[in-house]
N, C-alpha and C positions, 0 to 999 in steps of 0.2 A: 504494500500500500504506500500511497505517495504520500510524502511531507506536504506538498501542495494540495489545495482543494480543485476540486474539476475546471470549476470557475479562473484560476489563478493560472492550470495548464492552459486553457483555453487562451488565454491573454497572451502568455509567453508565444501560444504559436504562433499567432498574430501580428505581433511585433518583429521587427526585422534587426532592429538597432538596439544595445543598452550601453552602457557605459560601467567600466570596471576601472576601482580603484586599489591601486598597489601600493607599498611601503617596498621603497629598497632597507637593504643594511644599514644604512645610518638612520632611519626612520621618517627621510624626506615622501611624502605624500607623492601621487600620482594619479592621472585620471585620463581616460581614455574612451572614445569612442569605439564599440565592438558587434562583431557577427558571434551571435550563439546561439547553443541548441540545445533543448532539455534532453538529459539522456533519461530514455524511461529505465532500463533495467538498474542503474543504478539511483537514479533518482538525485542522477546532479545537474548542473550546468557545463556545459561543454565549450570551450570557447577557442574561435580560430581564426585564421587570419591570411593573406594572401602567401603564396608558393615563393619561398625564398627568401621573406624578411619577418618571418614571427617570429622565428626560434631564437631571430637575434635582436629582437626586440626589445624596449625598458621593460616593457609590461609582463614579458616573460622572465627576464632576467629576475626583475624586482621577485616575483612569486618564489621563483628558486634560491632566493633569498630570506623573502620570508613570506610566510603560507596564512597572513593573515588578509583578507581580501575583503573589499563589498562592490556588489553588483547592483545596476537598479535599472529596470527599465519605466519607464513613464511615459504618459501621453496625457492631453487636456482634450477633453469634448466638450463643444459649445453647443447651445440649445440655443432658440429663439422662443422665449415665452412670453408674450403680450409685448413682443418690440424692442424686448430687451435679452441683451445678450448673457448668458449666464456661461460662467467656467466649471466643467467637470471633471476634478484632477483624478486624474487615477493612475495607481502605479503597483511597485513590487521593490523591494529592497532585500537583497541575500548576501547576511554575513554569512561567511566562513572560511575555511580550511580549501586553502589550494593546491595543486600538485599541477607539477610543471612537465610535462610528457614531451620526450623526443620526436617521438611515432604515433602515428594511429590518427596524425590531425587533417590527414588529406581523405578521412574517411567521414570529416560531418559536412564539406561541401566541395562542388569542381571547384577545382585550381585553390583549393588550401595549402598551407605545407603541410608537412608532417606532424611537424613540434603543434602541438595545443595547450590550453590550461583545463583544467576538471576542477571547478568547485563541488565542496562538500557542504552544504548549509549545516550553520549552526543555529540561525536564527533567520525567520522571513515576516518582514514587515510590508501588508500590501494595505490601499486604500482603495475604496471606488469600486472595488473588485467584488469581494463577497458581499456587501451591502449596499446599497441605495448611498448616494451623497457622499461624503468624504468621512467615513467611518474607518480609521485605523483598524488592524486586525494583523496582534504582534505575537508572535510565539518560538518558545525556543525547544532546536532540535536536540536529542537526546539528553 
């Protein structure tokens, strides 16, 4: 069974874009625009990147570094109710545990490299997602 609600996969596969942020070794912050993929048997985030420069990328580096990571993907839907424009934020936020893989990254889209990251959630915070309006909905894994 998944850590995510049906509701929250549904969203991930939707989305095309998140953004993952890394700590190298000295514990300078990092942030980055990325392609990922929920893996179902494991039940993580899979994350890749073009054939040739991900494996030697900061964003790879920093995780084999250190394995502490958050991901987030978001979007805003606007409504028009009586002429007025309303914002509905909705998103997903996934701390955890990363692992920095040589191989196997040209297997979650064409012309990936090899190298990928695998997050392991510790912790998933989503809004807009499971309830109506912008209701947080925060829980920690194991």
């Amino acid at each position: 069974m998944s850590h995510f609600t049906e509701q929250e996969l549904a969203y991930l596969r939707e989305q095309p874009l998140g953004r993952l942020a890394t700590v190298n070794g000295r514990g300078a912050p990092h942030l980055t625009a990325v392609g990922f993929n929920h893996n179902p048997t494991l039940d993580t985030i899979d994350i890749g990147g073009r054939r040739g420069g991900f494996g030697a990328s900061k964003k790879f580096r920093d995780a084999q570094a250190n394995a502490n990571v958050a991901f987030i993907v978001d979007d805003v839907l606007t409504s028009d109710e009586n002429g007025q424009a309303r914002w509905l934020p909705r998103g997903i936020e996934i701390r955890g545990r990363a692992e920095a893989h040589a191989t196997g990254g040209d297997q979650l889209a064409p012309g990936f490299d090899p190298a990928f990251i695998r997050i392991f959630p510790t912790r998933i915070v989503s809004w807009g997602i499971n309830r109506t309006g912008y209701q947080p909905d925060s829980r920690r894994i194991g």
